[in-house]
KOLBA-123972 format. One record per residue (C-alpha): residue number from 1; chain; x, y, z. Coordinates in Angstrom, 2 decimals. Layout:
REM residues N
k c c1 c2 c3
NUM A X Y Z $
...
This chain:
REM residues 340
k c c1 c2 c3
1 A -112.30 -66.49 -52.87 $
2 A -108.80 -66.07 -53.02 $
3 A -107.16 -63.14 -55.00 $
4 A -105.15 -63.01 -57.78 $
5 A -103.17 -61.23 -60.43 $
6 A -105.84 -62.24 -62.82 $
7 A -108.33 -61.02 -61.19 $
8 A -106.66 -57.79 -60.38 $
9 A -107.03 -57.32 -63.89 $
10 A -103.19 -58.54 -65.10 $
11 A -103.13 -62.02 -66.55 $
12 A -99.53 -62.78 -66.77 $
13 A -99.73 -66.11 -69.38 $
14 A -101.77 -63.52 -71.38 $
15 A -99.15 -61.23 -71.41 $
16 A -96.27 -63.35 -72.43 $
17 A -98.55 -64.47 -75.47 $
18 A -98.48 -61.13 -76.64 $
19 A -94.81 -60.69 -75.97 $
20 A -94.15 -63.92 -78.16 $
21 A -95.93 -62.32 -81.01 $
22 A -94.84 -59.29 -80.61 $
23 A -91.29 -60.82 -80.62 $
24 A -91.90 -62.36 -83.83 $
25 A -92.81 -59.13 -85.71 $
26 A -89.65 -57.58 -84.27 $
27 A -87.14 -60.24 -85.10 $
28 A -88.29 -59.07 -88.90 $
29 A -86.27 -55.85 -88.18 $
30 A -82.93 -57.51 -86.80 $
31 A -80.73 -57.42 -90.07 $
32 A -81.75 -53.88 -91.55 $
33 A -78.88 -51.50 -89.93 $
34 A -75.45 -52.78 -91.13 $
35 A -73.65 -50.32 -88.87 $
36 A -75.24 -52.25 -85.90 $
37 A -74.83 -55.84 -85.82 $
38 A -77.82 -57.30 -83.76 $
39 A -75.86 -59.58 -80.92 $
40 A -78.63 -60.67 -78.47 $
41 A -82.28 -59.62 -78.89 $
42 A -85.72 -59.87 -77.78 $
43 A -86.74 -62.05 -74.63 $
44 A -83.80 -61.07 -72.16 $
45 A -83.66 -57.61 -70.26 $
46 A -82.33 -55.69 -72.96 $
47 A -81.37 -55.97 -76.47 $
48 A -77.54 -54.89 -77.62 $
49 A -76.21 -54.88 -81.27 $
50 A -72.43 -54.57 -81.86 $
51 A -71.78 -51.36 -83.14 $
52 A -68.13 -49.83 -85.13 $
53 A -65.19 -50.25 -82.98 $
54 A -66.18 -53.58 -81.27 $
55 A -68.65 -52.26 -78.47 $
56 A -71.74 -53.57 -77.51 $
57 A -74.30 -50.99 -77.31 $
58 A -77.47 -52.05 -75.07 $
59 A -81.11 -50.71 -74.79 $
60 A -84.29 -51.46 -72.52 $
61 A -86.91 -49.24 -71.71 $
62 A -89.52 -49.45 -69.12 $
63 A -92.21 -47.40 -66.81 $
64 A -93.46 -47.74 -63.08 $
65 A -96.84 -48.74 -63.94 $
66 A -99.54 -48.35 -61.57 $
67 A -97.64 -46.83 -58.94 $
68 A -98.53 -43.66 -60.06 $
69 A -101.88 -44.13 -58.89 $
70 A -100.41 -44.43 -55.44 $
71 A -97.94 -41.48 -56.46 $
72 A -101.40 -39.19 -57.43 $
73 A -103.38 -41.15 -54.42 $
74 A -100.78 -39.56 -51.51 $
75 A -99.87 -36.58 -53.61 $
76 A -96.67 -37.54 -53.27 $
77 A -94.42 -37.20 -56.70 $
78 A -91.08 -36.48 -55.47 $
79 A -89.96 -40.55 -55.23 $
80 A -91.62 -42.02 -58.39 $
81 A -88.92 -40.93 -60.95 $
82 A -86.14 -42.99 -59.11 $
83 A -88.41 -46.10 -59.61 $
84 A -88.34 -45.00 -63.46 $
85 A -84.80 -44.81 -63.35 $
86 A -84.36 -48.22 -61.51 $
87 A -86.57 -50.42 -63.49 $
88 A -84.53 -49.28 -66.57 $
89 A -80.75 -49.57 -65.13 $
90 A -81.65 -52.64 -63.05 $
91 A -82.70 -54.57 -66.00 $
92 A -79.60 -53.43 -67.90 $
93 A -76.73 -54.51 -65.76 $
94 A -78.52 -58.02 -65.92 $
95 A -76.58 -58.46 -69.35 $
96 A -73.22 -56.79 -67.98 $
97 A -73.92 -52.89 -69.53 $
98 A -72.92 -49.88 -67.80 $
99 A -75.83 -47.31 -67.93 $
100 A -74.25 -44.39 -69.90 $
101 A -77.61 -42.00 -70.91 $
102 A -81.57 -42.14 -69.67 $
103 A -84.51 -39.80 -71.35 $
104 A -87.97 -40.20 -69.76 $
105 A -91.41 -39.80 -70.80 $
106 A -94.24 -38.00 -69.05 $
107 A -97.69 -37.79 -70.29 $
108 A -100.13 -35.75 -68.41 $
109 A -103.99 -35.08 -68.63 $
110 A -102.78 -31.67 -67.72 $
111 A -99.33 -29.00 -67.16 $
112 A -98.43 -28.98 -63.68 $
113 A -95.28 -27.36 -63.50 $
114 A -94.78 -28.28 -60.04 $
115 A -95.78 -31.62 -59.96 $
116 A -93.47 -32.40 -63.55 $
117 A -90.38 -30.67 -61.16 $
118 A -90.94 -32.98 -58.37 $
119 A -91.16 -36.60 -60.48 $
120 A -87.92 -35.29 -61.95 $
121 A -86.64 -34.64 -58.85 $
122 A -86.89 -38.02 -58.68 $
123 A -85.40 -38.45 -61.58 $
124 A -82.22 -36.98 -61.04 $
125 A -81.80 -38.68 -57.60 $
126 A -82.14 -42.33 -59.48 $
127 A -79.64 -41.13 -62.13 $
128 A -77.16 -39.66 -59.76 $
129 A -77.17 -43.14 -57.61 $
130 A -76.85 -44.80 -61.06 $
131 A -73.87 -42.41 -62.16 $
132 A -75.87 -41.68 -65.31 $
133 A -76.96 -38.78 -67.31 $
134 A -80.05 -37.53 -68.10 $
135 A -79.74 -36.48 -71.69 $
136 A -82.93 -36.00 -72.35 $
137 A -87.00 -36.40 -72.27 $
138 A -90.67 -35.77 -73.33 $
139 A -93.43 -34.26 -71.69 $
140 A -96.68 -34.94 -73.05 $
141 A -100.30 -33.00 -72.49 $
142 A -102.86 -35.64 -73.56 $
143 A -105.98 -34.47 -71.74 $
144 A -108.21 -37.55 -74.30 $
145 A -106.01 -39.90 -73.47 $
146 A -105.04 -40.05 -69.56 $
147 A -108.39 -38.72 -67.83 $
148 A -108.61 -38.43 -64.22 $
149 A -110.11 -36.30 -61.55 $
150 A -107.24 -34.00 -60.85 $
151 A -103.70 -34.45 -61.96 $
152 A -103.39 -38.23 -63.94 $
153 A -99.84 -39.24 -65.30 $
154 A -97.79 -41.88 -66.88 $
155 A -94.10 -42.49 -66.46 $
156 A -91.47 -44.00 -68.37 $
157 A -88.05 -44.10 -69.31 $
158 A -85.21 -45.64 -71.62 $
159 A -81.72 -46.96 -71.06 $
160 A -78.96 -46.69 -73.14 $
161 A -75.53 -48.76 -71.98 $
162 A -72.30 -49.90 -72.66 $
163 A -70.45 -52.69 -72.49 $
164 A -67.56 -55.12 -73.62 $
165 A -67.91 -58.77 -74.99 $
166 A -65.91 -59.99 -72.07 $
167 A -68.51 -57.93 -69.62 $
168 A -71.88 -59.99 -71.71 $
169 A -73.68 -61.87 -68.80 $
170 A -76.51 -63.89 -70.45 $
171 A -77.37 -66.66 -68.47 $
172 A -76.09 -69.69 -70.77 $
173 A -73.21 -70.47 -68.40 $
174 A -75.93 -71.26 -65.61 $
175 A -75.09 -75.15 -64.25 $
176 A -76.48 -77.31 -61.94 $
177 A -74.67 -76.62 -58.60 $
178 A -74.55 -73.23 -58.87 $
179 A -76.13 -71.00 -55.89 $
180 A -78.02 -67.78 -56.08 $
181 A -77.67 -65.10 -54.37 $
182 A -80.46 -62.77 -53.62 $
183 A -80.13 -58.96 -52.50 $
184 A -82.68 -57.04 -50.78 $
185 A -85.53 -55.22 -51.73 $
186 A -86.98 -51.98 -50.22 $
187 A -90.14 -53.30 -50.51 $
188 A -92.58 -54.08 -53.29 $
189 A -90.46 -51.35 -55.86 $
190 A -92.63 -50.99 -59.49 $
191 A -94.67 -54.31 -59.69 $
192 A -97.95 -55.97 -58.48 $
193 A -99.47 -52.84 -57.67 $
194 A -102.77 -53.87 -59.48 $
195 A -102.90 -56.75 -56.77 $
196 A -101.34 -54.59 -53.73 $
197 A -104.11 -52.24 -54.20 $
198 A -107.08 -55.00 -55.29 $
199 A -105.94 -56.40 -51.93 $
200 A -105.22 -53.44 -49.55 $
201 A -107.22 -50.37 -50.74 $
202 A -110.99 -52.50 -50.39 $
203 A -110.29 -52.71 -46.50 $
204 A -107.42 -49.81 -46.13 $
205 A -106.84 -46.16 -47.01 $
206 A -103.24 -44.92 -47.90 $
207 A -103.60 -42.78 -45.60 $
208 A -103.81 -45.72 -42.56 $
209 A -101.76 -46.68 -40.18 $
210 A -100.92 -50.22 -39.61 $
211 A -98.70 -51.94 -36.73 $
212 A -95.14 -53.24 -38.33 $
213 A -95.90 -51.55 -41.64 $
214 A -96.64 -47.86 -41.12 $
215 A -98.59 -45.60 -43.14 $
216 A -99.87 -48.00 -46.23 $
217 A -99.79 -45.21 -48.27 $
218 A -95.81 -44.45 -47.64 $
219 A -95.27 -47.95 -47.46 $
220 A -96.13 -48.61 -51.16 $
221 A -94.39 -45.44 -52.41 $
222 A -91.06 -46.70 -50.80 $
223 A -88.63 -46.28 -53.96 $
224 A -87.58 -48.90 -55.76 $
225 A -83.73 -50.35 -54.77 $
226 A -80.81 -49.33 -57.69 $
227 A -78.41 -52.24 -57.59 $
228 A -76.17 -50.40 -60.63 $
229 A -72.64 -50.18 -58.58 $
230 A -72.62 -53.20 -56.50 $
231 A -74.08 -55.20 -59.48 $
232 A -71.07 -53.75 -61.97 $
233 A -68.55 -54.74 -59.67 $
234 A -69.67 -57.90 -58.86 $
235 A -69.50 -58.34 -62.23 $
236 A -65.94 -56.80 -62.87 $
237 A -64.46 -59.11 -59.70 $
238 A -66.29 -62.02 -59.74 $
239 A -67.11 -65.25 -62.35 $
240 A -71.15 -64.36 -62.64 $
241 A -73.33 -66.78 -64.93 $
242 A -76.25 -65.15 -64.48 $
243 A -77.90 -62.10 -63.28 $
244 A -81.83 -61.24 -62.51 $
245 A -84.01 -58.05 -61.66 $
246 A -86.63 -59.62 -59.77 $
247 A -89.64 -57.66 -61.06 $
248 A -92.81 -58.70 -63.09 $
249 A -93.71 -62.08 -62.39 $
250 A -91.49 -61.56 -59.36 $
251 A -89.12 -65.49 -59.43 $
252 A -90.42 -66.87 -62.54 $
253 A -88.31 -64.18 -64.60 $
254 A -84.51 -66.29 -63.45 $
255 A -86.27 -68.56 -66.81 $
256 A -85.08 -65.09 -69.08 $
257 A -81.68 -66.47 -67.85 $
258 A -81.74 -69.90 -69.50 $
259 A -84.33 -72.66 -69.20 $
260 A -83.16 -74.97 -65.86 $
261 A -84.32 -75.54 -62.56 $
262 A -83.96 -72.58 -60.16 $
263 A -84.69 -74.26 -56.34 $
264 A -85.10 -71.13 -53.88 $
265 A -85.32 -72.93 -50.33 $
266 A -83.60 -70.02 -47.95 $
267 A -85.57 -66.40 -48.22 $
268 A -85.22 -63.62 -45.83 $
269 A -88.19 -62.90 -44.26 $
270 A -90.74 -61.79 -45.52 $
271 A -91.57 -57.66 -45.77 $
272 A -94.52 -56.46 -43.72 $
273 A -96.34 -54.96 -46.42 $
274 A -96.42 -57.85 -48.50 $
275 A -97.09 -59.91 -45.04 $
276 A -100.04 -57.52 -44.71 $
277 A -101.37 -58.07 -48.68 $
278 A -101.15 -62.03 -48.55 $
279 A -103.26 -61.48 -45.00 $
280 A -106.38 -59.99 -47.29 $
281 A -106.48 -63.58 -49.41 $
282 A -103.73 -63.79 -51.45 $
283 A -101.94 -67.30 -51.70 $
284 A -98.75 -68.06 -51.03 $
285 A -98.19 -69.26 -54.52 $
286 A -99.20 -66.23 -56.20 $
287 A -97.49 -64.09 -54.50 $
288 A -94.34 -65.62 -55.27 $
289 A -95.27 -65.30 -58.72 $
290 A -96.06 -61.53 -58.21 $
291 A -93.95 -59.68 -55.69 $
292 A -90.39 -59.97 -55.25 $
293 A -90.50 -61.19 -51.36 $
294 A -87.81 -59.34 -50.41 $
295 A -85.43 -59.91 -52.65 $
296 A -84.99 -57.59 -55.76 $
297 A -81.88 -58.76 -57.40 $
298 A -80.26 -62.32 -58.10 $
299 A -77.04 -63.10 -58.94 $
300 A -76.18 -66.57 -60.04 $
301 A -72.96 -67.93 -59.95 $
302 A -70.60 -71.14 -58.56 $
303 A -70.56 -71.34 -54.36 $
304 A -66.84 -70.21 -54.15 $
305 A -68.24 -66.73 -55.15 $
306 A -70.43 -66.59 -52.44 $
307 A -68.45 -64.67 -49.74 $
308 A -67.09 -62.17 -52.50 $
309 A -70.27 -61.12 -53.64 $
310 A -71.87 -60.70 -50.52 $
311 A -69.27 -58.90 -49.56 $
312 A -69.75 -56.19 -52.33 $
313 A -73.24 -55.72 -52.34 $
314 A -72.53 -54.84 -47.83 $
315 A -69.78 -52.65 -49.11 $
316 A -72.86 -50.74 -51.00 $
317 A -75.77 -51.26 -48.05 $
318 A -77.44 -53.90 -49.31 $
319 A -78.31 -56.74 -47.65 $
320 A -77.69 -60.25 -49.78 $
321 A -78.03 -63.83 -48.85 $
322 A -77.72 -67.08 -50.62 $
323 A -81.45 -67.67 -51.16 $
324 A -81.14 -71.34 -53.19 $
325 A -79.62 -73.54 -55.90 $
326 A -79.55 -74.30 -59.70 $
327 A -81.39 -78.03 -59.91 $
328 A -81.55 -80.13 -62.85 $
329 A -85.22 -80.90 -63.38 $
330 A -86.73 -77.44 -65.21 $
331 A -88.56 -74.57 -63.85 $
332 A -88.90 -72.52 -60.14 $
333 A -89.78 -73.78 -57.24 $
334 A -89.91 -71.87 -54.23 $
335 A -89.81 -74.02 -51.19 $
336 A -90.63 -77.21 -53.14 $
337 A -93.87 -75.86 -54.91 $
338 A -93.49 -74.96 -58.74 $
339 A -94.28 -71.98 -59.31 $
340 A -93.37 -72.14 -63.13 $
């Protein structure tokens, strides 16, 4: 029987229910700060409200999820904070906002003083590759609520940023005809771990060592890519109509962007370790709709901007290719199959 997100225990159409009436309840609180005009809100990859002088002022906050049980698994702590710090400034340039302050969140079934000084080790290396501050954070010593043998930990952060009107990237400019450009991952960075492990960890240890992919272990712990300064000044030199962090839901997320057909025909190939987790019975399909493939960023614009933005993200070391096209007819398809 094949395996799934579902069955891992993450039921994706489940969750967006809950995120639509969740959304609902939220919108109720749009209007009450007159000092803070709301200008875009729930449903993209961060929210920003106009705030005295003319700035937009954005927000998002997110965590690594199960990753720390690979983090706690290799006793390994030293790389998770940079994922924290990614998944928050990645999903904040997608609108056009310049990461200006970060505080994290650590809650702990016990104090570890050694193990809190090596996830914000991490921490600091994600915010200095992101140019951003650290301002600051909570640690949290909740023995009843995260239980594990050993150390057991949660991680998140939030994202504060900055940006001009001019600078607002949204998505509604997306057209037919226009290409989009994917840059690389550095593997499967904070999402789909409940399916990596579902899939790897019933025939592997983290500790194995497997041709192509190395030690599994190391392998899933590789640190999620920060696309913050190539992103920026794509976004400062280019005409973008769209940018997306490919995370959650891995392709179906370019539909945050605006609701049109998104045709990807052209990926790199594929990384080992996600070779190795569709080997254990995971379809094709779903794992399109899980892990990011390879690429972790999209940028969407028209195909004159092609060469220019390539050209920025190999100024910064990261691979990018023009992975497929904006179609008429609505939804993803990778390779011809829908995928949403």
């Amino acid at each position: 029987m094949a395996l799934t997100y579902k069955k891992a225990g993450v039921d994706i159409s489940k969750i967006k229910q809950s995120q639509k009436a969740i959304g609902k309840l939220i919108e109720s609180t749009h209007k009450l700060q007159k000092k803070a005009k709301m200008a875009h809100g729930f449903g993209h990859y961060a929210g920003i409200v106009e705030i005295p002088g003319g700035k937009l002022l954005a927000t998002h906050t997110d965590g690594v999820g199960t990753k720390v049980v690979i983090a706690n698994m290799m006793k390994k702590y030293n790389t998770i904070g940079i994922d924290c710090v990614a998944m928050n400034v990645n999903d904040i340039i997608c609108i056009g906002a310049t990461p200006v302050s970060f505080v994290d969140y650590i809650a702990a079934n016990k104090n570890d003083v050694t193990i809190f000084k090596k996830i914000v080790e991490g921490l600091v290396t994600g915010a200095k590759k992101s140019a951003m501050p650290i301002v600051g954070g909570e640690t949290a010593i909740m023995p009843d609520v995260i239980e594990g043998k050993g150390f057991a930990f949660d991680l998140a952060g939030m994202v504060v940023g900055l940006l001009d009107k001019k600078e607002m990237v949204l998505g509604n400019k997306i057209k037919a005809g226009d290409v989009i450009i994917g840059a690389s991952s550095t593997g499967i960075h904070s999402n789909g771990y409940s399916l990596a492990r579902k899939a790897l960890l019933t025939k592997y240890s983290v500790k194995d060592k497997v041709k192509g992919v190395g030690v599994i272990g190391e392998a899933l712990l590789k640190p999620t890519e920060i696309y913050t300064k190539p992103v920026l000044e794509i976004n400062q030199k280019c005409k973008i109509n769209g940018f997306a962090h490919i995370t959650g839901g891995a392709f179906t997320k370019l539909l945050r962007l605006k609701n049109i057909g998104y045709e990807i025909d052209s990926l790199p190939k594929i990384p080992p370790i996600m070779k190795l987790i569709e080997e254990q019975g995971v379809k094709a399909e779903e794992m399109y709709k899980t892990f990011n493939m390879g690429v972790g960023f999209c940028v969407v614009a028209s195909k004159d901007q092609t060469p220019k933005i390539n050209a920025i993200f190999k100024k910064h070391k990261i691979k990018s290719q023009e992975i497929g096209q904006i179609v008429s007819k609505k939804g993803v398809f990778v390779n011809s199959v829908k995928i949403a």
